[in-house]
Every structure is written in structure tokens, then in C-alpha cells.
N, C-alpha and C positions, 0 to 999 in steps of 0.2 A: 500224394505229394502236395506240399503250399502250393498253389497258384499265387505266380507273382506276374501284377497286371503288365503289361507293355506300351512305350511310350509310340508313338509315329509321327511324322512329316507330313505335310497336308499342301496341295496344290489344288485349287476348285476353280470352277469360275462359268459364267453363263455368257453367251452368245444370244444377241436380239438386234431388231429390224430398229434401224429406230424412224419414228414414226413422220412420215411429212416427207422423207428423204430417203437418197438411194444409199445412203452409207448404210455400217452397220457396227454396233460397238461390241466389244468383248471387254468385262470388267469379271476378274480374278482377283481372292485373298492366298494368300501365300505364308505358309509357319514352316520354316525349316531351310533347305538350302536345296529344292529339286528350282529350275528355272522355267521360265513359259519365254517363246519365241514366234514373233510375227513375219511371215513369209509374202512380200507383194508381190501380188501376178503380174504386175504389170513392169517394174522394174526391178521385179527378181532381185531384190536387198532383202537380207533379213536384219531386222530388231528383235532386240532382247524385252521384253516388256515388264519382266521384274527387275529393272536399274535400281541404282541406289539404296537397294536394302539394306536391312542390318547386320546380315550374313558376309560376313567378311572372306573372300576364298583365297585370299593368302593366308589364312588362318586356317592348320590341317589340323588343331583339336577338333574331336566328333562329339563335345559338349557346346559348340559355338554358335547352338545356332536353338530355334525353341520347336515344342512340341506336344503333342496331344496325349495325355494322357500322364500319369505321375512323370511330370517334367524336372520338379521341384522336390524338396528332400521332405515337405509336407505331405504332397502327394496329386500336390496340384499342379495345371497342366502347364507348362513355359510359355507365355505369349508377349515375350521381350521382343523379339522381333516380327510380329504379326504386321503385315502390311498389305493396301489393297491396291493395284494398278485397273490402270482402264488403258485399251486400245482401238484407237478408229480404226477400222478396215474397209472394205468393198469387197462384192461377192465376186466369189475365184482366189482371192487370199487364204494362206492356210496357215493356224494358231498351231503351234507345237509344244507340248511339255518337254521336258528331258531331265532325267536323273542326274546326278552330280554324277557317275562313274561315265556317261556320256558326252556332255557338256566340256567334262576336262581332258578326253581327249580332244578337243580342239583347243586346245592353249597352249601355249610356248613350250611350258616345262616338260607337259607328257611327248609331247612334239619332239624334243629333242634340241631344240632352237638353245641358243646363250641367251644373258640377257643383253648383247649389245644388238641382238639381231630386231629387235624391238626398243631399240635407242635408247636402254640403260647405261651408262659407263661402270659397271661393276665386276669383278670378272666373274661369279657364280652366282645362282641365286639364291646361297646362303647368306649373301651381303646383300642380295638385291629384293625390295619390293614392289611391284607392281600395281600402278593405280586401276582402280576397280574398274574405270570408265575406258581406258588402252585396253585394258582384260579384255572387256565385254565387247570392244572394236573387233579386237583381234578372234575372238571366236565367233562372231557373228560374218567376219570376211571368210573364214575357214570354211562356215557352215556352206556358205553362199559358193564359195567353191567346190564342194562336195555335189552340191545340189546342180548346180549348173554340168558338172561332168557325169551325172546318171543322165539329164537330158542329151548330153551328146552323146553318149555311151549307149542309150537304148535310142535313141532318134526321135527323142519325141519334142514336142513344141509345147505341153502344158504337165506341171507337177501336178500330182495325186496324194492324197496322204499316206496313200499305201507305198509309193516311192520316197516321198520324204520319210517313213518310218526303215524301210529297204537300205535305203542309200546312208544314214545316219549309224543305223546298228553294222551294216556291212565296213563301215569305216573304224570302226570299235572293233569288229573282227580281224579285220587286216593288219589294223596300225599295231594290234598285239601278240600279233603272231610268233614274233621272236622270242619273246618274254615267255609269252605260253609252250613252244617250243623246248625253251631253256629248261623251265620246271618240268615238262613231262620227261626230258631225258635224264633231270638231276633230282630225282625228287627228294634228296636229303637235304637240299642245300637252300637259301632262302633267296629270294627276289632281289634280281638285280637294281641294285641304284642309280644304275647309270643310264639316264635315261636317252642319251644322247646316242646308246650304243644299241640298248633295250626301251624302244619308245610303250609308249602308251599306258594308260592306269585303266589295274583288272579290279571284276567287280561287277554286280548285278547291273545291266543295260536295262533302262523302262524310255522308249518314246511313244507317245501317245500326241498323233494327230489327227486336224478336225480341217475341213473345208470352209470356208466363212457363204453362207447363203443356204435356198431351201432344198431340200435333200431330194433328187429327182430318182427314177426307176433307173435312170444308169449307175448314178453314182449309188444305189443299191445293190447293183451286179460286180460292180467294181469292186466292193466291202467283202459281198457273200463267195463270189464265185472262185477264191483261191485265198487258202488260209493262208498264215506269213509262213508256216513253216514248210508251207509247200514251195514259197518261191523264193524263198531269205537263200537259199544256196545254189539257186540257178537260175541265170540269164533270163531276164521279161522277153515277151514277149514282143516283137519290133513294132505294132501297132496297136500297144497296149497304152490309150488314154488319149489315143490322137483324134477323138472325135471331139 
């Protein structure tokens, strides 16, 4: 058969000390529409670090955004929206990627939410648009709520990336349950639209998180010593990350 080549989405980025100081910077390029998210240990807010892009996420065409590889009808690769961010952090903060099928369950519409419940006056949001920057408020508060209730939920005092990857994908599991539910009892019939009744948007989950500082023998133990798939469906254990 032809081989016909394939296009992809591109999220990179390098973690360094920087020099003379105790800070530390994280600067990521970005082609496509996956998001990067900075988590502070110290007041437990999370930031979104790719703001202002040129990916528009009220926009649900899956041409809107660019890409590696024959992007273009030449065959060359789309870099209309290539953009590069930098984030200050301090070590104990943790950098998070997340895929668009993850990211959007934490936003109004997959939520279930109207748009007055986020200070539109519209009554659907087939009439209603959402500014990029309220967007990114509102799932960055969501996030911060997830995360803050796997800390009380397991008892612990400090995030992990293996919790923040735990607690993010388990929330994508849960919030689709009904939907997923719905299809495996009806499998003739297509996905409900109603999101308010059937929350959440299905669809490949990638989180990929990182700790900001130098990698010690525990947080080695921490990585190696239980795969996700061994613990994504059963309760941590109650003094897991409290040292």
C-alpha cells in the first residue's frame, strides 16, 4: 500500500537552574492545541503557561490549529501558530502538559454549566462565546480544585506528579461515566449532546507531569516503584508523598 505520511501536535520544553539564583525557569515551544500548566507549591494556584495563543478553543474545527508534518496542501509542515512561553517557577512546583480531551473537561461546556453560570447573558452556547482568558481562569480554578481534593482525599500535605497525573485522568474518568455508560448500553445510537445531562468530552487522555528541581533517590522510588496502571483505579496509599 501508498504510505501516506502523518501530520502531529508538538508540546517541548526544557527545565533549567538558572544561574546566581534560587529560581528556576521552564521555556516550552508549542504547535497545536495540547496546553502546558504550572502548579505552585506554595499557594497551590495553578497557571496555564500557554495563554494567548493562536489556537482558538471555541473554535471545534480539527484544522485550526498547526502542525508537524504535511500540514499544508504542499506538503509542508503548518507553523501559523508556533509559539514559545517561558515560566518562572521554584523547586517543589510541578509543570503539567495535558491534551485537549483533558484540559476540556475542565470547562463550562463539557461541565455541564450555561453560559450565565460564568456571567454570559446568553441563553446556549450556540449564541454564546467565551473569552480565551475567562476560559483559561475557569479551568485553571477547576484544576486547582481537583488537586486540592486528592490532597484531602489521600491526607497528604505535598503534590506528586504521579498525583497530579492520578487525580487529572481520574477526573476524565468519572466526569464520563454517564456518557460512556450510555454508549455501552446503546451501541447503535450516537453520543449524546446534551451536556448538561451527559457531561464530559471522550477521547484519548495524555498528562504528562514533571517536578521543578534536582531529581533525588526518593523522588526516583516515587516514578519507579508503582506503574499508573497499577494505581489509576485504587485508592493511594494514606502516607504516600508525606515525607
Amino acid at each position: 500500500p501508498k504510505y501516506v505520511p502523518q501530520s502531529i501536535i508538538l508540546l517541548g520544553g526544557v527545565l533549567m537552574k538558572v544561574e546566581g539564583d534560587e529560581t528556576w525557569a521552564f521555556v516550552c515551544i508549542n504547535i497545536g492545541n495540547n496546553k502546558a500548566f504550572h502548579w505552585n507549591h506554595e499557594s497551590h494556584c495553578v497557571t496555564e503557561i500557554t495563554m494567548n495563543s493562536k489556537f482558538d478553543s471555541n473554535d471545534a474545527s480539527r484544522t485550526s490549529f498547526g502542525k508537524l508534518g504535511p500540514g499544508i496542501s504542499n506538503g509542508s509542515p503548518s507553523l501559523f501558530d508556533v509559539e514559545c512561553y517561558y515560566q518562572a517557577c521554584t523547586e517543589g512546583d510541578i509543570i503539567f502538559f495535558l491534551s485537549p480531551t483533558v484540559y476540556k473537561n475542565f470547562e463550562p461546556v463539557q461541565l455541564g454549566c450555561s453560559p450565565t453560570d460564568v456571567g454570559i447573558n446568553k441563553p446556549s452556547w450556540k449564541e454564546a462565546k467565551i473569552d480565551e482568558n475567562v476560559l483559561s481562569q475557569f479551568r485553571c480554578k477547576r484544576i486547582e480544585e481537583t488537586l486540592e481534593s486528592a490532597l484531602k482525599n489521600y491526607d497528604l500535605t505535598i503534590i506528586s506528579p504521579h498525583i497530579v497525573t492520578q487525580a487529572l485522568i481520574g477526573h476524565c474518568i468519572s466526569l464520563t461515566k454517564k456518557v460512556k455508560d450510555f454508549l455501552e448500553n446503546n451501541p447503535k445510537k450516537p453520543k449524546p449532546k446534551d451536556y448538561s445531562e451527559f457531561p464530559g468530552e471522550l477521547g484519548h487522555c495524555t498528562v504528562l507531569s514533571f517536578k521543578v528541581g534536582k531529581l533525588r533517590p526518593k523522588d526516583m522510588n516515587d516514578i519507579h516503584g508503582q506503574s499508573a496502571a497499577e494505581t489509576m483505579f485504587k485508592k493511594m496509599p494514606a502516607n504516600i508523598n508525606k515525607q
